[in-house]
C-alpha positions as CSV (number, residue, x, y, z in Angstrom):
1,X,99.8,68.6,66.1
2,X,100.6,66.3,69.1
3,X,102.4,68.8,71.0
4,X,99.4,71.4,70.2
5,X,97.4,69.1,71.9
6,X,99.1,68.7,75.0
7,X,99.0,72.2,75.4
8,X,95.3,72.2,74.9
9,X,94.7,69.6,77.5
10,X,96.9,71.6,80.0
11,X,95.1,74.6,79.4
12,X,95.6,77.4,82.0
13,X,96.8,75.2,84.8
14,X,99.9,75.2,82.7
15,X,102.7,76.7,85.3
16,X,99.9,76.9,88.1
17,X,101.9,74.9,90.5
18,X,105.0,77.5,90.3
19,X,103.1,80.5,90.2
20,X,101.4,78.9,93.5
21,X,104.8,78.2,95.1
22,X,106.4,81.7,94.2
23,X,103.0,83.4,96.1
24,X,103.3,81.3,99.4
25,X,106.7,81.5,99.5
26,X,106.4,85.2,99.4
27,X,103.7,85.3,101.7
28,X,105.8,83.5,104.3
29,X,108.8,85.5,104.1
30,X,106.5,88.7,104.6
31,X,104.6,87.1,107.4
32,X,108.4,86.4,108.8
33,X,109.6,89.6,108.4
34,X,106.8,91.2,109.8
35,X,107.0,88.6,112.9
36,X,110.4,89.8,113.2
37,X,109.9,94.1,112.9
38,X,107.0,93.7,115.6
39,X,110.0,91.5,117.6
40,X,112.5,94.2,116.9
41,X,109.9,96.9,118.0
42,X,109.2,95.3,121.5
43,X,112.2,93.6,122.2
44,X,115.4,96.0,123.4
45,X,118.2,95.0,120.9
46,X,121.2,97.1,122.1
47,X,124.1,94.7,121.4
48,X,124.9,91.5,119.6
49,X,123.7,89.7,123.3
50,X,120.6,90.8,122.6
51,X,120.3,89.7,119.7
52,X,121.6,86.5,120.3
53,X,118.9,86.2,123.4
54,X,116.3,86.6,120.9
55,X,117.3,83.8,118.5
56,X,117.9,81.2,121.1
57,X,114.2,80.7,121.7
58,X,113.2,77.6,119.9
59,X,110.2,78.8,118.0
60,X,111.9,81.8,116.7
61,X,115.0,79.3,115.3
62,X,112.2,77.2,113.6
63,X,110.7,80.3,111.9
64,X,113.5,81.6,111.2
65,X,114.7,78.1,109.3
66,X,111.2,77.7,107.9
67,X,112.1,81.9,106.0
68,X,115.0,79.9,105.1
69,X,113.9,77.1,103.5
70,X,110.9,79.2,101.6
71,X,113.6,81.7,100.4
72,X,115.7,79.0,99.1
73,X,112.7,77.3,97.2
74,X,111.5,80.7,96.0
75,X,114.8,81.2,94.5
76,X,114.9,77.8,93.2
77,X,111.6,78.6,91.0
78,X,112.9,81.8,90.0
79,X,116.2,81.0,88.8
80,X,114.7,77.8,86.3
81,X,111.8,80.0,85.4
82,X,114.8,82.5,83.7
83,X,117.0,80.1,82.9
84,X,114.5,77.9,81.5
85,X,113.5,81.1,79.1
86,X,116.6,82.8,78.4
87,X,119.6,80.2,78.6
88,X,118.4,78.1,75.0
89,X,121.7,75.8,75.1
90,X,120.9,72.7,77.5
91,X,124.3,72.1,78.9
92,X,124.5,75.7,79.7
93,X,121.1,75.7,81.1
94,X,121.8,72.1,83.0
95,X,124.9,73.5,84.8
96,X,123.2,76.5,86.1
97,X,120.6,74.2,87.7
98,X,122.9,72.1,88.9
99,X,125.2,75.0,90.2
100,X,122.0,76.7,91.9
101,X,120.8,73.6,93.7
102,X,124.1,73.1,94.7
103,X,124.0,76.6,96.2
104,X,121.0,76.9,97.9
105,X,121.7,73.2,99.4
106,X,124.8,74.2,100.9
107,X,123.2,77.7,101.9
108,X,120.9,76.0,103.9
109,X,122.9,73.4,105.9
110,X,124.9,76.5,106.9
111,X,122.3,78.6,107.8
112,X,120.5,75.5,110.5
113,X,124.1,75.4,111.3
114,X,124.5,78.9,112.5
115,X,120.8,78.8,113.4
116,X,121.8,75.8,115.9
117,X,125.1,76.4,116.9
């Protein structure tokens, strides 16, 4: 009965916040990508120079790291959502977690790494 209630007293905001997080995110990334195709389509990329050129410009680096970071956390929430349904045992389930943070930690010092190098 308890745990009926705290349910009830949840109501629909129950899983608001990650259904919130997984929109922005997305919305980000597309923003990003789209910043980067309209880029692409008015900036001459013709060799890895080029390229280069483009990402040395300090606001294109922060963008880039800010994709980054919401592809990372977008990940994050996915990954618990399905283990949190499908994986039942909690070690199992607690060493995935562990194992993605790990992950998408160490993903993301690399990337600011070769963002900044």
């Amino acid at each position: 009965m308890v745990k009926d209630m705290n349910r009830i007293i949840s109501g629909a905001h129950y899983g608001l916040r990650d259904w919130l997080i997984q929109r922005v995110t997305a919305v980000l990334m597309v923003v990003y990508v789209l910043l980067l195709a309209f880029l692409f389509a008015f900036y001459p990329i013709s060799d890895y120079a080029a390229l280069k050129s483009l990402f040395t410009s300090q606001w294109v680096r922060i963008a880039s790291f800010l994709f980054f970071i919401s592809l990372c956390w977008h990940a994050w929430v996915g990954m618990r959502n399905v283990f949190m349904d499908y994986i039942h045992a909690t070690i199992i389930r607690l060493t995935l977690h562990i194992a993605v943070i790990i992950s998408l930690f160490f993903y993301l010092i690399w990337f600011a790494e070769i963002l900044w190098s």
